[in-house]
N, CA and C atoms of all chains as a GROMACS GRO file, in nm:
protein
  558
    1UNK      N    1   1.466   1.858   0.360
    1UNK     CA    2   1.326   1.879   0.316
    1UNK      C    3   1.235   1.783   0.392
    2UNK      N    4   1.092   1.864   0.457
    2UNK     CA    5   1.011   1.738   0.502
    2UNK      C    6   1.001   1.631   0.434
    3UNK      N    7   0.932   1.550   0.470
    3UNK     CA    8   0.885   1.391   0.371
    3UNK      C    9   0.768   1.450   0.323
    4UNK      N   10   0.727   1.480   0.418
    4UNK     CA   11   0.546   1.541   0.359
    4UNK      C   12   0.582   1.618   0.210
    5UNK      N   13   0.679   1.662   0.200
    5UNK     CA   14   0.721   1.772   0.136
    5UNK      C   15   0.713   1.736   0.005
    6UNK      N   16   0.811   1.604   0.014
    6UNK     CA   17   0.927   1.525  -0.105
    6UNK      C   18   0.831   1.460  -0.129
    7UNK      N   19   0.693   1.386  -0.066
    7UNK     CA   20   0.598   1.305  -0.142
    7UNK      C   21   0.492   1.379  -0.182
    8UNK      N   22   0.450   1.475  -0.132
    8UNK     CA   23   0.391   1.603  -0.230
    8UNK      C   24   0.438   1.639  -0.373
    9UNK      N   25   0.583   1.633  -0.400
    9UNK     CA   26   0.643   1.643  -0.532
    9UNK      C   27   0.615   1.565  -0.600
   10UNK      N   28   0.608   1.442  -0.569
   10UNK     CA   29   0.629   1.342  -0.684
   10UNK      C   30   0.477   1.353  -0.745
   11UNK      N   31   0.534   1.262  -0.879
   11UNK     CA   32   0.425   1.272  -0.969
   11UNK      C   33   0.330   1.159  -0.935
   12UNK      N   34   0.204   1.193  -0.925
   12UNK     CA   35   0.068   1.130  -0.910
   12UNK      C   36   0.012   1.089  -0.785
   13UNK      N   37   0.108   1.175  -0.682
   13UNK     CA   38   0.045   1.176  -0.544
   13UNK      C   39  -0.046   1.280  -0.463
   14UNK      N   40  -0.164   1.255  -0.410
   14UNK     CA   41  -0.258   1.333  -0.431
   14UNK      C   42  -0.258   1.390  -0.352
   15UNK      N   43  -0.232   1.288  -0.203
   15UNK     CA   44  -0.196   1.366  -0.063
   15UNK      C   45  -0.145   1.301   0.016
   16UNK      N   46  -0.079   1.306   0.134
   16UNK     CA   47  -0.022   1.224   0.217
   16UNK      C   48  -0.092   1.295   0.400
   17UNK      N   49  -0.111   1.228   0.431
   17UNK     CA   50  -0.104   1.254   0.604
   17UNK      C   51  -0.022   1.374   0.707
   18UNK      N   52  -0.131   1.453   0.711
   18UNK     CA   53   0.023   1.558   0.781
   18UNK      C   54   0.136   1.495   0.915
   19UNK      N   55   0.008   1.400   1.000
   19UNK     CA   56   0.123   1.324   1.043
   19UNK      C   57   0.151   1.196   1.099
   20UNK      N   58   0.235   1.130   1.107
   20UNK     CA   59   0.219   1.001   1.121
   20UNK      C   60   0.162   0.933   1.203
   21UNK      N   61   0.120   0.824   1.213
   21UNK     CA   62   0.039   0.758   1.363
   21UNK      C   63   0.155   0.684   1.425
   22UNK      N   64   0.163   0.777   1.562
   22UNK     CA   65   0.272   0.698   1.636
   22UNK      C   66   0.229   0.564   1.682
   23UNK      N   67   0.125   0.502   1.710
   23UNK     CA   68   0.114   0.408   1.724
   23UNK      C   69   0.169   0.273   1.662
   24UNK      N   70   0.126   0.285   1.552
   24UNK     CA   71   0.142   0.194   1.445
   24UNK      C   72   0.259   0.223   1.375
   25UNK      N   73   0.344   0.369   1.354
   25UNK     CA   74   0.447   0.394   1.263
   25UNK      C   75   0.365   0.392   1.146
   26UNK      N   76   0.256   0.431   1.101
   26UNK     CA   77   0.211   0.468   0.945
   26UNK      C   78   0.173   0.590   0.926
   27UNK      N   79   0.142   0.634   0.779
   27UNK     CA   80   0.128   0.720   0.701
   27UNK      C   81   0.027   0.740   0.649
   28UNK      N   82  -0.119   0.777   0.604
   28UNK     CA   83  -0.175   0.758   0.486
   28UNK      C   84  -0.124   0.828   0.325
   29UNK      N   85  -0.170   0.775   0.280
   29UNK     CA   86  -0.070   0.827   0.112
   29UNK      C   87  -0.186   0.816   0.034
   30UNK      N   88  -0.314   0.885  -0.039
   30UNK     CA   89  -0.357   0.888  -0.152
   30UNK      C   90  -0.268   0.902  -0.352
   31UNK      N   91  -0.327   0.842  -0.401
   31UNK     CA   92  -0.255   0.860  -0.530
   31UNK      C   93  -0.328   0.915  -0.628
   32UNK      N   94  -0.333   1.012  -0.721
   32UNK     CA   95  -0.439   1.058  -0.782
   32UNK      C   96  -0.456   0.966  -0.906
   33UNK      N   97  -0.574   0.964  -0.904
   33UNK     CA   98  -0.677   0.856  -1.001
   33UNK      C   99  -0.644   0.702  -0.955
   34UNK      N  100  -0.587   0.750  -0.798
   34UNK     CA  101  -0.605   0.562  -0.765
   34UNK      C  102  -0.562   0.453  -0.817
   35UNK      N  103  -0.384   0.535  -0.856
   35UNK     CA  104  -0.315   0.471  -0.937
   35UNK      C  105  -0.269   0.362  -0.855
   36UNK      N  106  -0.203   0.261  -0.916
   36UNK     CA  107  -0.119   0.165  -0.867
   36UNK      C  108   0.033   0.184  -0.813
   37UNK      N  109   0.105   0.159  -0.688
   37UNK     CA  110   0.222   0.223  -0.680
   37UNK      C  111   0.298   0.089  -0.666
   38UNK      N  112   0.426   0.098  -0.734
   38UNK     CA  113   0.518  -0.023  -0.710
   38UNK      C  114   0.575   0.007  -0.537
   39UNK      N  115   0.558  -0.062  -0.468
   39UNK     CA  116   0.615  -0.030  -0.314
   39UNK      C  117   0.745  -0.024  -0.291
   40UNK      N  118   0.869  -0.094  -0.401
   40UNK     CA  119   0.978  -0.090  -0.410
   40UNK      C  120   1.039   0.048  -0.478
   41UNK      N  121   0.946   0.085  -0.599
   41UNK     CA  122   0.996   0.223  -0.645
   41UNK      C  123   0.983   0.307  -0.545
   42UNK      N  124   0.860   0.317  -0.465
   42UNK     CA  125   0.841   0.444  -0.378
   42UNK      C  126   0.923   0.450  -0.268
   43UNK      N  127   0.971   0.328  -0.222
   43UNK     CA  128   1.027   0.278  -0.146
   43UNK      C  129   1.195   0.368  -0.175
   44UNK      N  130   1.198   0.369  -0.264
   44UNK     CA  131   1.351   0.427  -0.361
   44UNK      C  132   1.357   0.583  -0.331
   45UNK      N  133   1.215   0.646  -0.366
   45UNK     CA  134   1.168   0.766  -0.413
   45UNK      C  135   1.198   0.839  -0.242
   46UNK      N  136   1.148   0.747  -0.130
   46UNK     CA  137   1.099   0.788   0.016
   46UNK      C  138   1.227   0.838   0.051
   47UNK      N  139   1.377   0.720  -0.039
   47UNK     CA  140   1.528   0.736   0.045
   47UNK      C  141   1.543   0.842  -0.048
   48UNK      N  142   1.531   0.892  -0.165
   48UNK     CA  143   1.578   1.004  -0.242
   48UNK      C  144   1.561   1.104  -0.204
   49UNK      N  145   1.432   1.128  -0.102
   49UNK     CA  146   1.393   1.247  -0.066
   49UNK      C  147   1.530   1.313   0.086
   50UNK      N  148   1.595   1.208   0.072
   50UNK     CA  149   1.747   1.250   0.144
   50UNK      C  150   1.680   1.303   0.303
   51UNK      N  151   1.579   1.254   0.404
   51UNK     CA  152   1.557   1.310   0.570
   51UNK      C  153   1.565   1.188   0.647
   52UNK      N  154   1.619   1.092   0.601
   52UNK     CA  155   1.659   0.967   0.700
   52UNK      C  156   1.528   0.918   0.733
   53UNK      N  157   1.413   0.945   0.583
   53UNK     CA  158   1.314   0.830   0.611
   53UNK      C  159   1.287   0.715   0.541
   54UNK      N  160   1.229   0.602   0.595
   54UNK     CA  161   1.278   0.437   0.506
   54UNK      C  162   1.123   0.428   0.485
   55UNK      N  163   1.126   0.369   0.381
   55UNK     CA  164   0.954   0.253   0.406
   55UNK      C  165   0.956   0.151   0.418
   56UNK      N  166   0.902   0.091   0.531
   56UNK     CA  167   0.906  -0.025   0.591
   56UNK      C  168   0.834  -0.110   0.491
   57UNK      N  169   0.695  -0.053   0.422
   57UNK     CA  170   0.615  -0.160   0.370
   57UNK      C  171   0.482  -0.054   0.370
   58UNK      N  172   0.412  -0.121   0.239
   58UNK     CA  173   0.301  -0.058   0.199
   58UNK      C  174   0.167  -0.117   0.202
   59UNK      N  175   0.096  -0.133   0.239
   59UNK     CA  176  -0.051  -0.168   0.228
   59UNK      C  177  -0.128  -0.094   0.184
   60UNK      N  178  -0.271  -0.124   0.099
   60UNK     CA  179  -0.354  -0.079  -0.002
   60UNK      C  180  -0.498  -0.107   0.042
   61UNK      N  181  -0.565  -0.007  -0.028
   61UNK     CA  182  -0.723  -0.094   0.014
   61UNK      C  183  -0.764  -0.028  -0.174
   62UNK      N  184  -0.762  -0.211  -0.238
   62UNK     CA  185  -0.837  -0.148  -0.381
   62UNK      C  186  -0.939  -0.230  -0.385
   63UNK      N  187  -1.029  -0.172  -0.455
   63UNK     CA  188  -1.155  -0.232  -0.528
   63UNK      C  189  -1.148  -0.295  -0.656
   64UNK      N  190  -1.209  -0.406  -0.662
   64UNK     CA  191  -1.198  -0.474  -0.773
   64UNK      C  192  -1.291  -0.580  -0.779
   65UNK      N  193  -1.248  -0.690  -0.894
   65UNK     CA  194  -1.296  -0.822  -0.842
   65UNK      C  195  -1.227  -0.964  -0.860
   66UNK      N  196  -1.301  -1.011  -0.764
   66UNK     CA  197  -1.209  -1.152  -0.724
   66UNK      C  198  -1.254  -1.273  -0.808
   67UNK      N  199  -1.150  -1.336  -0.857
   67UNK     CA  200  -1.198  -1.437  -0.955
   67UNK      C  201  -1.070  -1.546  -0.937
   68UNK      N  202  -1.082  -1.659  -1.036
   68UNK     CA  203  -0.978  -1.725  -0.986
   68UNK      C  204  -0.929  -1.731  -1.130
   69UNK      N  205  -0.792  -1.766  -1.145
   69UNK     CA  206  -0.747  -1.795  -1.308
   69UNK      C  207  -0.618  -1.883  -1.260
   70UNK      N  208  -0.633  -1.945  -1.350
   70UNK     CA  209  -0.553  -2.056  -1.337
   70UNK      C  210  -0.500  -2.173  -1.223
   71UNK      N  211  -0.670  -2.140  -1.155
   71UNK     CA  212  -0.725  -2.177  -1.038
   71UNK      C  213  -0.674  -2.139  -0.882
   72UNK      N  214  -0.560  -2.010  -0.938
   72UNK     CA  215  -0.515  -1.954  -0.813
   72UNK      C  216  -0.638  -1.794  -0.797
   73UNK      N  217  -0.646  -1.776  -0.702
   73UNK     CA  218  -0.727  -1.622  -0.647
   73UNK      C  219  -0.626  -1.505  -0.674
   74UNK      N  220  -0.729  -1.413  -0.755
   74UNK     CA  221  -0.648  -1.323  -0.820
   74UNK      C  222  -0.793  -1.194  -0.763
   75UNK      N  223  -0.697  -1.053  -0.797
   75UNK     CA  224  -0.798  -0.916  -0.793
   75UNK      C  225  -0.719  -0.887  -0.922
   76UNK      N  226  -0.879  -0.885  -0.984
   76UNK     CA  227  -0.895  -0.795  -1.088
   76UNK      C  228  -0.896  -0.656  -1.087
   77UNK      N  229  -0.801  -0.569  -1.038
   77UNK     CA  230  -0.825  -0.394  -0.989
   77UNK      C  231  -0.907  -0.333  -1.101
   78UNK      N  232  -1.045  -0.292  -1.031
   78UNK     CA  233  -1.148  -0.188  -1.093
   78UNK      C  234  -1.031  -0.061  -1.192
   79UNK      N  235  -1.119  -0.031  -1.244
   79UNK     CA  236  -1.060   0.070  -1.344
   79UNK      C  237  -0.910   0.070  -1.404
   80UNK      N  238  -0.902  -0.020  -1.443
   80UNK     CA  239  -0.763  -0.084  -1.460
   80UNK      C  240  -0.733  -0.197  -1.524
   81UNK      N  241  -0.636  -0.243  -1.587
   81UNK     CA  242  -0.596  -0.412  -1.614
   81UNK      C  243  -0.466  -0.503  -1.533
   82UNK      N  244  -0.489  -0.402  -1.402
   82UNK     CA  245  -0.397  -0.510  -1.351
   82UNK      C  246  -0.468  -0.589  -1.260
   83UNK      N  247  -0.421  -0.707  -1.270
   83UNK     CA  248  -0.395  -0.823  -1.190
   83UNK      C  249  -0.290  -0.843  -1.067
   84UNK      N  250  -0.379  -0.902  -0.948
   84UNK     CA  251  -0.273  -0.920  -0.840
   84UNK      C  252  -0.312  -1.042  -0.804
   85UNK      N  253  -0.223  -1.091  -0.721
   85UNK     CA  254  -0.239  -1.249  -0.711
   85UNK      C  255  -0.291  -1.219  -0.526
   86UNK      N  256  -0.359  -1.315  -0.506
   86UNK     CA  257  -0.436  -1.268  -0.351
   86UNK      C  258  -0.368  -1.381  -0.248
   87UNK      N  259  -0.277  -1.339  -0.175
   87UNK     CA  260  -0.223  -1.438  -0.091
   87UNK      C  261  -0.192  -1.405   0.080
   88UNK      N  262  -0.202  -1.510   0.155
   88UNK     CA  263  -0.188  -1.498   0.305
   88UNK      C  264  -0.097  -1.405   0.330
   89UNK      N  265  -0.211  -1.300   0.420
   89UNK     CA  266  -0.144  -1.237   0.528
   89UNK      C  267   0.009  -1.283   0.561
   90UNK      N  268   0.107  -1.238   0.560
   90UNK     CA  269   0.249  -1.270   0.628
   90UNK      C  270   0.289  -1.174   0.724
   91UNK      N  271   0.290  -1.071   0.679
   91UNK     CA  272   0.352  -0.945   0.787
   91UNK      C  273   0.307  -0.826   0.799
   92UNK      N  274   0.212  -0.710   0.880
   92UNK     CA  275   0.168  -0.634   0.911
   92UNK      C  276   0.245  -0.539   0.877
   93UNK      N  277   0.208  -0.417   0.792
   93UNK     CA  278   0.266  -0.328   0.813
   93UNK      C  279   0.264  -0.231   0.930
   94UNK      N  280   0.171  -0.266   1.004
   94UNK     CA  281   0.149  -0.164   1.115
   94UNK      C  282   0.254  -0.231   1.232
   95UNK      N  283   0.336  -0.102   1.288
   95UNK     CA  284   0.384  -0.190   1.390
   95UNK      C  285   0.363  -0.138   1.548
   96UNK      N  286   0.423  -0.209   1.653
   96UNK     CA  287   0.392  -0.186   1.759
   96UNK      C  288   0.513  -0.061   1.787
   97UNK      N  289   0.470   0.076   1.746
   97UNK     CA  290   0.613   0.176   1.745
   97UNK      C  291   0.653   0.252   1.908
   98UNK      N  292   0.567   0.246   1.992
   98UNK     CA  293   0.593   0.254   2.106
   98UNK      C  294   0.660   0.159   2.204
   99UNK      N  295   0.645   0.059   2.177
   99UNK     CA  296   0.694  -0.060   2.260
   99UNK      C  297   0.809  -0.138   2.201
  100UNK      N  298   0.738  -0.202   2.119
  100UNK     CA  299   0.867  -0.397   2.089
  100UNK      C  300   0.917  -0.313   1.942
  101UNK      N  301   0.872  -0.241   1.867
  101UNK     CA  302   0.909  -0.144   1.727
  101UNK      C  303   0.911  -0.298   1.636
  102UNK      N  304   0.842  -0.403   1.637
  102UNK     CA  305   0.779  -0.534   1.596
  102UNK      C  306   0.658  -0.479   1.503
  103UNK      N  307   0.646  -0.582   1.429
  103UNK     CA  308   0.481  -0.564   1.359
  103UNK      C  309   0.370  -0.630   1.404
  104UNK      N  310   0.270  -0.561   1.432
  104UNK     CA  311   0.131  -0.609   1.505
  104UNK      C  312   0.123  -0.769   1.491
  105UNK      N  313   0.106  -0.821   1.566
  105UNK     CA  314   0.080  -0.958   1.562
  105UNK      C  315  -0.082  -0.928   1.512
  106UNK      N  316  -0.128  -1.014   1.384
  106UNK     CA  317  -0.270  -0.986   1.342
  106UNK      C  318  -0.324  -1.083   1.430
  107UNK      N  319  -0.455  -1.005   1.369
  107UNK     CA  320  -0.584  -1.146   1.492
  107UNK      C  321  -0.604  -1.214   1.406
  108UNK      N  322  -0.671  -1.325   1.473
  108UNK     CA  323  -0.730  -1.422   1.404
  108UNK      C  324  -0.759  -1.430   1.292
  109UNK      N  325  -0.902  -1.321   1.329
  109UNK     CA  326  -0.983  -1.271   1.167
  109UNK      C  327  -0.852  -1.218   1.084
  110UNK      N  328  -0.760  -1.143   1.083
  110UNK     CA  329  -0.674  -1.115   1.003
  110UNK      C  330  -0.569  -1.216   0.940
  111UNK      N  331  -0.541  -1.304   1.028
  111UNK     CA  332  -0.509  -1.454   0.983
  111UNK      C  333  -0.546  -1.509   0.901
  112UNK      N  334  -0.682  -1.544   0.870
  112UNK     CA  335  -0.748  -1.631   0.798
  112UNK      C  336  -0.819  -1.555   0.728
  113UNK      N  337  -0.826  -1.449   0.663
  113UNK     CA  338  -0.948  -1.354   0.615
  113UNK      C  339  -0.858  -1.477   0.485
  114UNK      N  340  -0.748  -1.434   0.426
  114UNK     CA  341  -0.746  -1.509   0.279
  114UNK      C  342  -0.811  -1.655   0.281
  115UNK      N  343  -0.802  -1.727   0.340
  115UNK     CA  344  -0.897  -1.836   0.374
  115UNK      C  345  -1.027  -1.822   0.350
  116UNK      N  346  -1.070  -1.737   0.401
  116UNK     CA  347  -1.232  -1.734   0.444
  116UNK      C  348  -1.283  -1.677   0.315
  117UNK      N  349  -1.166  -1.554   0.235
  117UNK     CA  350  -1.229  -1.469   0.103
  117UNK      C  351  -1.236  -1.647  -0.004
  118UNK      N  352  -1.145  -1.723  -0.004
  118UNK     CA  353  -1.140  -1.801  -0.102
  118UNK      C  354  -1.260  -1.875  -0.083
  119UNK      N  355  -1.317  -1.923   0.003
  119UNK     CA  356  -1.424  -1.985   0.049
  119UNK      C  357  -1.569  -1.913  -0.058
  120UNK      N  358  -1.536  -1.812  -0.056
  120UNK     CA  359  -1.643  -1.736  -0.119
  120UNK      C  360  -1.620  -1.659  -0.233
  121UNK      N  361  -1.534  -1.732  -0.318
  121UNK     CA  362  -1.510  -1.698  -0.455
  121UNK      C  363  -1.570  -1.810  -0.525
  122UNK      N  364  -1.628  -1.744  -0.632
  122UNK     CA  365  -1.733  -1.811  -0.723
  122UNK      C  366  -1.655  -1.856  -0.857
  123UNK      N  367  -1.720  -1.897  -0.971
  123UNK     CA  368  -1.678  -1.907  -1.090
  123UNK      C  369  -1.680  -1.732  -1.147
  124UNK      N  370  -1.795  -1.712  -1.120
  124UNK     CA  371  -1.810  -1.543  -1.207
  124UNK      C  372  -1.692  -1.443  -1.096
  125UNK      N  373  -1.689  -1.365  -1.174
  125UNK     CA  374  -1.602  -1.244  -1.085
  125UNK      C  375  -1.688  -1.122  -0.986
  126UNK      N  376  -1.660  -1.174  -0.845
  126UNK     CA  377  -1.735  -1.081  -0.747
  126UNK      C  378  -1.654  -0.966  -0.681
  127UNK      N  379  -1.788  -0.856  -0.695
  127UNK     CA  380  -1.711  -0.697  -0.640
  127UNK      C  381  -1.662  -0.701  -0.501
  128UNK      N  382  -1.532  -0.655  -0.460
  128UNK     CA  383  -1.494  -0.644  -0.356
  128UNK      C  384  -1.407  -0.553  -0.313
  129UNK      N  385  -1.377  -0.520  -0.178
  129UNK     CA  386  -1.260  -0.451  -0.168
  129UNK      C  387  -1.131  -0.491  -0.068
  130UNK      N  388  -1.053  -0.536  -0.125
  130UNK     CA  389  -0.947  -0.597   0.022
  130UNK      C  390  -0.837  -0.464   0.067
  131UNK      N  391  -0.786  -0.483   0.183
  131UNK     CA  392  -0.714  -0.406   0.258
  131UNK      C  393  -0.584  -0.500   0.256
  132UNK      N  394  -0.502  -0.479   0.239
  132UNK     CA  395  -0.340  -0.558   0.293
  132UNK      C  396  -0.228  -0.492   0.242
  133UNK      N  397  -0.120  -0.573   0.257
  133UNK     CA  398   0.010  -0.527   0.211
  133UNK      C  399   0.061  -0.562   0.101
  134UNK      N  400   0.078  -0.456  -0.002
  134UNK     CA  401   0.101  -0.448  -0.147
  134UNK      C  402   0.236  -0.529  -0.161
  135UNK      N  403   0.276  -0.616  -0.178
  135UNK     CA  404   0.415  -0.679  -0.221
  135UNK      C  405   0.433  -0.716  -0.352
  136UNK      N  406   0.586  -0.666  -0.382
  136UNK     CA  407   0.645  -0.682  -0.528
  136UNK      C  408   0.592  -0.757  -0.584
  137UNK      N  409   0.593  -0.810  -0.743
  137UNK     CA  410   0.539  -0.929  -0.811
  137UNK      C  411   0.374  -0.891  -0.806
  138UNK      N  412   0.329  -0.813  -0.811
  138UNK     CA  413   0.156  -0.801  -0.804
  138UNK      C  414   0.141  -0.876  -0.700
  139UNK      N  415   0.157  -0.882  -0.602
  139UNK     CA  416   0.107  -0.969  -0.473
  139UNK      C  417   0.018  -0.874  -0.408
  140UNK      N  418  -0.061  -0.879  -0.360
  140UNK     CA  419  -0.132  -0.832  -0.241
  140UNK      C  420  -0.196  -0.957  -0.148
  141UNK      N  421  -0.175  -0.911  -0.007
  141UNK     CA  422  -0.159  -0.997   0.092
  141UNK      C  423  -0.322  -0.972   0.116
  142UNK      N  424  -0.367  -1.059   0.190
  142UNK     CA  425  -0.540  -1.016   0.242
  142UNK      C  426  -0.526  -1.031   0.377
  143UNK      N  427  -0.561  -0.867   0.455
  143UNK     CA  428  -0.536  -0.885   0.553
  143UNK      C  429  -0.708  -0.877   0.643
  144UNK      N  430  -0.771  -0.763   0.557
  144UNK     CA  431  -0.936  -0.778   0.554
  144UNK      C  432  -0.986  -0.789   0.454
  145UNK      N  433  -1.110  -0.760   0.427
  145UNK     CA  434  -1.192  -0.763   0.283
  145UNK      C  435  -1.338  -0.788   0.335
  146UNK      N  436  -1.381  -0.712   0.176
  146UNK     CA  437  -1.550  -0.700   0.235
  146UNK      C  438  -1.624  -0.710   0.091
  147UNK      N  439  -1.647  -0.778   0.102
  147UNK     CA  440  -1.748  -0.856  -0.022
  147UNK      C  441  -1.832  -0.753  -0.105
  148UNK      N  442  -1.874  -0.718  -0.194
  148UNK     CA  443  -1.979  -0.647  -0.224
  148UNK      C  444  -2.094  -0.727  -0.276
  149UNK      N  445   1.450   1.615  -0.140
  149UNK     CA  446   1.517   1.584  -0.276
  149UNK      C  447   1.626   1.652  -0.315
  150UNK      N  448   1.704   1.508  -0.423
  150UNK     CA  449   1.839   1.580  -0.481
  150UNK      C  450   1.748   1.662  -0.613
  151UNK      N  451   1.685   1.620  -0.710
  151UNK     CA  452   1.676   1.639  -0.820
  151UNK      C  453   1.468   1.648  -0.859
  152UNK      N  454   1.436   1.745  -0.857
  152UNK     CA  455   1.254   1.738  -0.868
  152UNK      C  456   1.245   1.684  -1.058
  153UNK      N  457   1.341   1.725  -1.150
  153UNK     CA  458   1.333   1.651  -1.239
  153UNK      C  459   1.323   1.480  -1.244
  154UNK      N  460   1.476   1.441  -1.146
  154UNK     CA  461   1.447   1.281  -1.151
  154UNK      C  462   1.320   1.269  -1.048
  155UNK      N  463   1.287   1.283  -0.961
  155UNK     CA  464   1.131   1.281  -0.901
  155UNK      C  465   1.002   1.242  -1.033
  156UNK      N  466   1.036   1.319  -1.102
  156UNK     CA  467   0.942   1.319  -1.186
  156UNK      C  468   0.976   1.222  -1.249
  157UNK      N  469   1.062   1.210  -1.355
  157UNK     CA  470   1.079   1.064  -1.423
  157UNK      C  471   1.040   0.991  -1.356
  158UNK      N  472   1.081   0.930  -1.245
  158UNK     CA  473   1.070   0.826  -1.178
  158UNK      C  474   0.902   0.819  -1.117
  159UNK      N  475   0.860   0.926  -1.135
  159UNK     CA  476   0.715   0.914  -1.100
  159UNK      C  477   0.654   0.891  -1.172
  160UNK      N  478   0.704   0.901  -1.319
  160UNK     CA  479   0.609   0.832  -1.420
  160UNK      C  480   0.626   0.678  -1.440
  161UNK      N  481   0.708   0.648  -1.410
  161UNK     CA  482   0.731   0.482  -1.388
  161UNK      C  483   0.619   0.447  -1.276
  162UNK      N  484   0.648   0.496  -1.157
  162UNK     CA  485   0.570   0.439  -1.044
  162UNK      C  486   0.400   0.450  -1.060
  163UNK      N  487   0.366   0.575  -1.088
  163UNK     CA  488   0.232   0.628  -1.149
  163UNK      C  489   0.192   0.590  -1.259
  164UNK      N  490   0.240   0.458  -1.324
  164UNK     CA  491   0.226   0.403  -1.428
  164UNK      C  492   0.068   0.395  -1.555
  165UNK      N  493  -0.015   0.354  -1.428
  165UNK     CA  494  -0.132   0.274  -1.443
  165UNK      C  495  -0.248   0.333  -1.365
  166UNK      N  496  -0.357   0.369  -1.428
  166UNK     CA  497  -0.522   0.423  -1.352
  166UNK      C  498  -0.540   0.313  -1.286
  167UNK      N  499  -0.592   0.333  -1.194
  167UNK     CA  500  -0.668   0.209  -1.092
  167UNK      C  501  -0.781   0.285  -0.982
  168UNK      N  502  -0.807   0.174  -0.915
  168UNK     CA  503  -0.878   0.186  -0.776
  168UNK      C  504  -0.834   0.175  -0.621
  169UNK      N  505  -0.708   0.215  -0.649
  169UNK     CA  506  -0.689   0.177  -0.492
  169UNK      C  507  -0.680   0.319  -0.401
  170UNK      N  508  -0.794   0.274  -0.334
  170UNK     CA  509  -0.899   0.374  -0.226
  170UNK      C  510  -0.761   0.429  -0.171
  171UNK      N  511  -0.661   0.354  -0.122
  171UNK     CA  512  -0.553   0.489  -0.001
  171UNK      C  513  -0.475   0.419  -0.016
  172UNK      N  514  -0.385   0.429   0.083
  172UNK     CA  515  -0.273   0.332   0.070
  172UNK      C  516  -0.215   0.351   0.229
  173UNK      N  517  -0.155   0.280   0.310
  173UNK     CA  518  -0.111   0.306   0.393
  173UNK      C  519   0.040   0.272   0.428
  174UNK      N  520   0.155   0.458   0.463
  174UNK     CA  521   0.251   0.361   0.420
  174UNK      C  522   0.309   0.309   0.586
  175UNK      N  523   0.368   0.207   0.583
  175UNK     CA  524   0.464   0.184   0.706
  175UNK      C  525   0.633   0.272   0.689
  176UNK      N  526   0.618   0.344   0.745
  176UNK     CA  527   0.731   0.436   0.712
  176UNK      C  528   0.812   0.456   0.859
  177UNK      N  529   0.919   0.516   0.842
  177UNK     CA  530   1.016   0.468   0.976
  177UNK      C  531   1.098   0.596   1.000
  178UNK      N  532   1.008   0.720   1.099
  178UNK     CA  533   1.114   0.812   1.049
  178UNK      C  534   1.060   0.881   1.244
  179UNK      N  535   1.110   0.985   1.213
  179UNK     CA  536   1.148   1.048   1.390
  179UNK      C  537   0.999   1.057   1.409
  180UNK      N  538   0.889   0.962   1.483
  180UNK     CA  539   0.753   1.073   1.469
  180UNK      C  540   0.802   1.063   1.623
  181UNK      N  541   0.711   1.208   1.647
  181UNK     CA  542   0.574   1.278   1.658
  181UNK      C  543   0.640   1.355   1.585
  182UNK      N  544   0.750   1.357   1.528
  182UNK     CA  545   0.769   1.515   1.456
  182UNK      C  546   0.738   1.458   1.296
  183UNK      N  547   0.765   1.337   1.277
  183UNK     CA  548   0.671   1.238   1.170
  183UNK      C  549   0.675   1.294   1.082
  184UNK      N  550   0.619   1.335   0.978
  184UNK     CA  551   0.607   1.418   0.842
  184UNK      C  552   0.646   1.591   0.819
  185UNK      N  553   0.562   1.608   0.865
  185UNK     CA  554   0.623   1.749   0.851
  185UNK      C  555   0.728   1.813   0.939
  186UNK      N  556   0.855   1.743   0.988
  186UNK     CA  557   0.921   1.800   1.003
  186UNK      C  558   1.034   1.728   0.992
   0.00000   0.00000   0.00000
């Protein structure tokens, strides 16, 4: 069965990419109502679908807001009560799939964006939206972000 | 898929929770250019 196919089935996926970006080795994946996806379950769900495809790793772009609690930087995800903890960039999901089959070495700005977002977190909770890689434990990595 | 029933269970675990997250992008590792649909 395609993948396109097997992630069309599952429950609460809205749409996926007809096809992949060879560049990078990614996918886009919508979820309907902009649910939250564990990257390890889907990760499970991707090998169940039995066509010898893996997921390397997931990245997200949610809206929310950024606040700090317990003086670590957290996203508050809009329409929702979860909490993710906001931490350095480590590893790109995008990779170099033509060449080294490595993950993008980020730039600079992608380096330090978690740096630079903490810089500009307040006491009150400000609207934002970050882009990165969703990791187990409510982690999300900050790989961009854009203030509202 | 082996089973569109377990699909589903298991999608209600994963699909747990309403939120906001705009897309998602996955890093996935499979034959492209023939990539997804095939």
């Amino acid at each position: 069965m395609p993948v396109r196919e097997g992630l069309a089935r599952l429950e609460g996926v809205e749409s996926t990419s007809e096809r992949c970006n060879r560049q990078t080795g990614t996918a886009e994946l919508r979820a309907k109502k902009g649910r939250l996806l564990s990257p390890t379950v889907l990760s499970n769900q991707i090998a169940e679908i039995g066509v010898g495809a893996r997921l390397r790793g997931l990245e997200a772009t949610i809206k929310g807001f950024v606040e700090r609690k317990d003086g670590k930087p957290v996203l508050r995800v809009a329409k929702s009560n979860e909490i993710l903890q906001l931490v350095p960039l480590a590893t790109k999901v995008q990779i170099d799939a033509l060449k080294t089959k490595q993950p993008e070495p980020p730039t600079r700005e992608e380096k330090n964006a978690h740096e630079r977002l903490l810089t500009r977190v307040k006491d009150r909770p400000q609207s934002v939206r970050i882009t990165g890689p969703l990791r187990d434990g409510m982690k999300l990595e900050v790989r961009t972000f854009e203030m509202r | 898929m082996k089973t569109p029933i377990m699909a589903i269970l298991i999608g209600f675990v994963v699909f747990a929770a309403s939120a906001e997250v705009l897309s998602y992008t996955m890093g996935i590792d499979v034959n492209c250019p023939s990539g997804l649909t095939e």
